[in-house]
C-alpha positions as CSV (number, residue, x, y, z in Angstrom):
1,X,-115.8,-132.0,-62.3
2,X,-115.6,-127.9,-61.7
3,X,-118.4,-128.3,-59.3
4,X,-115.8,-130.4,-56.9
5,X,-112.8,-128.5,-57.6
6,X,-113.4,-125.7,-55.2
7,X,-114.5,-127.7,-52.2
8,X,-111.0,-129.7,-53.1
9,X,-108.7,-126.8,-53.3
10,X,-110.4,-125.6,-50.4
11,X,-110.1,-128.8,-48.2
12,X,-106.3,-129.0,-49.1
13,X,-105.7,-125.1,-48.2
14,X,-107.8,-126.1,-44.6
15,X,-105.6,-129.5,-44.6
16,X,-102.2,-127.7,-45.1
17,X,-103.4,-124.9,-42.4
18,X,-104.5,-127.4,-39.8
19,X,-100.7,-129.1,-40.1
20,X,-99.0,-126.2,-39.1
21,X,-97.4,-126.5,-35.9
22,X,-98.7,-123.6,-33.3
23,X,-96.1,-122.3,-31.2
24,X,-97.1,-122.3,-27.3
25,X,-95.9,-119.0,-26.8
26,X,-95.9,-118.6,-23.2
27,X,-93.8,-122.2,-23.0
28,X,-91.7,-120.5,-24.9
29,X,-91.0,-117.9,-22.8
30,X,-90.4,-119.8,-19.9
31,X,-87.5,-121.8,-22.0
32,X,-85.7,-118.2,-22.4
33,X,-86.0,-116.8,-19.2
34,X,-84.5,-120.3,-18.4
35,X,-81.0,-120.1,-20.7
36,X,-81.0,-116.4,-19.6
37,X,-81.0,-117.4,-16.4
38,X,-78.6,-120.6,-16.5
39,X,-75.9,-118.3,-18.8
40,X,-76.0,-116.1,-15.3
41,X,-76.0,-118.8,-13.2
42,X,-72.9,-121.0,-15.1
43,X,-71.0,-117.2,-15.2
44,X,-71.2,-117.0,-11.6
45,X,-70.4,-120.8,-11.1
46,X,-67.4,-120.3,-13.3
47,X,-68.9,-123.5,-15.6
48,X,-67.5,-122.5,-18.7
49,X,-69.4,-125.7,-20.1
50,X,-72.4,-124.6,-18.9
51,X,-72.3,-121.2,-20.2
52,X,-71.5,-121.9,-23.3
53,X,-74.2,-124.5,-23.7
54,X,-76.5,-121.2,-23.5
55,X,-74.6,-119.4,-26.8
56,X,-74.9,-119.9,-30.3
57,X,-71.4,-121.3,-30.4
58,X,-70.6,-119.6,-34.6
59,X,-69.2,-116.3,-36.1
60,X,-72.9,-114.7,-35.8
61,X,-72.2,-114.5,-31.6
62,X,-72.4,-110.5,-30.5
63,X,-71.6,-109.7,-26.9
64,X,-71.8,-106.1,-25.8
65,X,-71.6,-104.3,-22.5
66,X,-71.2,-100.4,-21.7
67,X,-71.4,-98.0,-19.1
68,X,-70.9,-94.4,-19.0
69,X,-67.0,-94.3,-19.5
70,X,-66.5,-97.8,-21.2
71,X,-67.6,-100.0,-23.6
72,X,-67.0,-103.9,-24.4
73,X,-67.3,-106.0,-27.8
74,X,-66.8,-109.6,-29.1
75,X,-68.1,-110.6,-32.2
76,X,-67.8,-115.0,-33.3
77,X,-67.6,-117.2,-30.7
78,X,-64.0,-118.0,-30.4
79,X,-63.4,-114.4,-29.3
80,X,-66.3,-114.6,-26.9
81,X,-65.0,-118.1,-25.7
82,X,-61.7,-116.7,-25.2
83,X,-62.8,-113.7,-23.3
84,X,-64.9,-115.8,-20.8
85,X,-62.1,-118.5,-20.5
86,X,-59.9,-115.6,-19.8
87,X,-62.3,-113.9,-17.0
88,X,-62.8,-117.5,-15.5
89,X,-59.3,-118.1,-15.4
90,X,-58.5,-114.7,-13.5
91,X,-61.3,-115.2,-11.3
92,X,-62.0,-119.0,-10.7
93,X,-64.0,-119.4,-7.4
94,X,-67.4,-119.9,-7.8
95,X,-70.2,-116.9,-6.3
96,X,-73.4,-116.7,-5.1
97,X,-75.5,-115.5,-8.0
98,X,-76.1,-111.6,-7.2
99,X,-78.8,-110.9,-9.7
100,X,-82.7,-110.6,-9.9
101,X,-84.2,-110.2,-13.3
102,X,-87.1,-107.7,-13.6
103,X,-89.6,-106.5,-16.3
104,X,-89.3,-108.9,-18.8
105,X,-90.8,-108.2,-22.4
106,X,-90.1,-111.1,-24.4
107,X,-91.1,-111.7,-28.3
108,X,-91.0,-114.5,-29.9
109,X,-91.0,-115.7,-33.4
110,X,-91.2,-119.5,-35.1
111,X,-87.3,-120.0,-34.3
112,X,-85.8,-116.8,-32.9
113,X,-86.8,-114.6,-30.1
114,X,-85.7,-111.1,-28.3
115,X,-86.0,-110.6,-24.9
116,X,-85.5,-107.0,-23.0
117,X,-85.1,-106.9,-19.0
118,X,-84.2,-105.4,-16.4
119,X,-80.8,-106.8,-13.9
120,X,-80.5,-105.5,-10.6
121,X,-77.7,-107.6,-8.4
122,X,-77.5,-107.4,-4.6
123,X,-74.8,-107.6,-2.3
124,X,-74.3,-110.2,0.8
125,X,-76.2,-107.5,3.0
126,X,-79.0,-107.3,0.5
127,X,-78.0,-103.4,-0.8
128,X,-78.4,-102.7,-4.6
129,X,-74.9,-102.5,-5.9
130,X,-76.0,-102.6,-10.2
131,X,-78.3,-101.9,-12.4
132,X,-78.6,-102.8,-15.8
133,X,-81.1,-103.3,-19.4
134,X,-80.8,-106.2,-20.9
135,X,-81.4,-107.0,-24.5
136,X,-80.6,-110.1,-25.9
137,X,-81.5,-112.1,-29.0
138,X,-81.8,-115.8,-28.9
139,X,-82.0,-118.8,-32.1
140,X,-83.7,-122.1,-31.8
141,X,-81.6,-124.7,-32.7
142,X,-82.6,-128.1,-32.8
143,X,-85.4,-127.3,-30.5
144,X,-83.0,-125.9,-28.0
145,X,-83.2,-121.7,-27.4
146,X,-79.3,-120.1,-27.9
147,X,-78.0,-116.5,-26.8
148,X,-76.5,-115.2,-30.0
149,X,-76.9,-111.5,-29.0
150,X,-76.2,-110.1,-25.9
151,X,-76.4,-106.3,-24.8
152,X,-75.8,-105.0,-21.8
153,X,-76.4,-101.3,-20.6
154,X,-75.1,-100.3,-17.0
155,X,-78.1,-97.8,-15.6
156,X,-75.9,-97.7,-12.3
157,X,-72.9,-95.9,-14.2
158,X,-75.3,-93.0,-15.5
159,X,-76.5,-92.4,-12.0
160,X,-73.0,-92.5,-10.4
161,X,-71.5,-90.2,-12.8
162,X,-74.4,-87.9,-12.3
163,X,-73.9,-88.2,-8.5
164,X,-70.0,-87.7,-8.5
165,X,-70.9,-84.4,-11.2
166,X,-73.6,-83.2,-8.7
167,X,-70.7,-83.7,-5.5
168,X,-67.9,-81.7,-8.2
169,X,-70.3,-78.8,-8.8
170,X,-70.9,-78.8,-4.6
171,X,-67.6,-78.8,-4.2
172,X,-66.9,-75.9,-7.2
173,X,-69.5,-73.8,-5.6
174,X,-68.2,-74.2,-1.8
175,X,-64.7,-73.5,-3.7
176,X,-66.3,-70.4,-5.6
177,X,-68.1,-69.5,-2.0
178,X,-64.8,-69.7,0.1
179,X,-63.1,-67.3,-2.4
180,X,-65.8,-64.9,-2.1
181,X,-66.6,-64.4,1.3
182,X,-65.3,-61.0,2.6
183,X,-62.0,-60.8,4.9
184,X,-62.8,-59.7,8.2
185,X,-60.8,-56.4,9.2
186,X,-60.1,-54.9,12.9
């Protein structure tokens, strides 16, 4: 009886390992860069329907953006709801989808995932107009992939504020040069 013990536990350890369900990672991936991609595409449509089909629609819901001078935060769902009603409402015609998503790293887990990127949106001519990092946490639920974390970081901000600190100091110093320059006598 000992002598098939072993081989038993062991066939029922194999058995129990076999039925686990392997997670296709890269299919995976392509599922979040698809509801990252249709939250931005149903913002710029103005399809509050749509966009909140992408978001874990409870209290856990984070949204944050910032930039060098400002910051924004909704926690839950019905202040993130009311936020986007509110911006779709004050700004109802539907745009062209400016963005291009770069560099994604993307890990994923048995029912949760994180993805980083970068988002770079164009104007009609083509010119870079923003640049941001992306960092957003999604939950599988029900089989479907949901936004519940959202982080946004505006790069462009950084450089502007450099650039409009780098045209003050010019303008300090030609100040600073004018005041210094000798008078001319006769």
């Amino acid at each position: 009886m000992k002598k098939y013990l072993i081989p038993l536990i062991i066939l029922v350890v194999l058995a129990g390992i076999s039925c686990e369900e392997t997670i296709d990672i890269e299919k995976e991936k392509e599922a979040i860069k698809a509801v990252i991609e249709e939250e931005s595409n149903a913002y710029y449509a103005r399809d509050f329907d749509r966009w909140a089909a992408t978001c874990l629609q409870d209290e856990t819901l984070v949204r944050i953006g910032a930039t060098k001078s400002m910051y924004g935060y909704f926690t839950g769902w019905e202040e993130s709801s009311q936020a986007m009603k509110e911006a779709f409402e004050s700004n109802p015609e539907p745009v062209k989808n400016p963005e291009v998503k770069t560099n994604y790293k993307i890990k994923v887990y048995e029912d949760c995932a994180w993805a980083v990127f970068d988002n770079e949106s164009f104007n009609d001519e083509g010119e870079s107009v923003n640049k941001s990092i992306h960092v957003e946490f999604l939950e599988k639920i029900e089989g479907d992939w949901k936004i519940v974390y959202l982080s946004i970081i505006n790069t462009s901000s950084y450089d502007e504020a450099e650039e409009d600190e780098g045209e003050a100091e010019m303008g300090e110093a030609e100040e600073t040069e004018e005041q210094t320059e000798p008078e001319e006598t006769e």
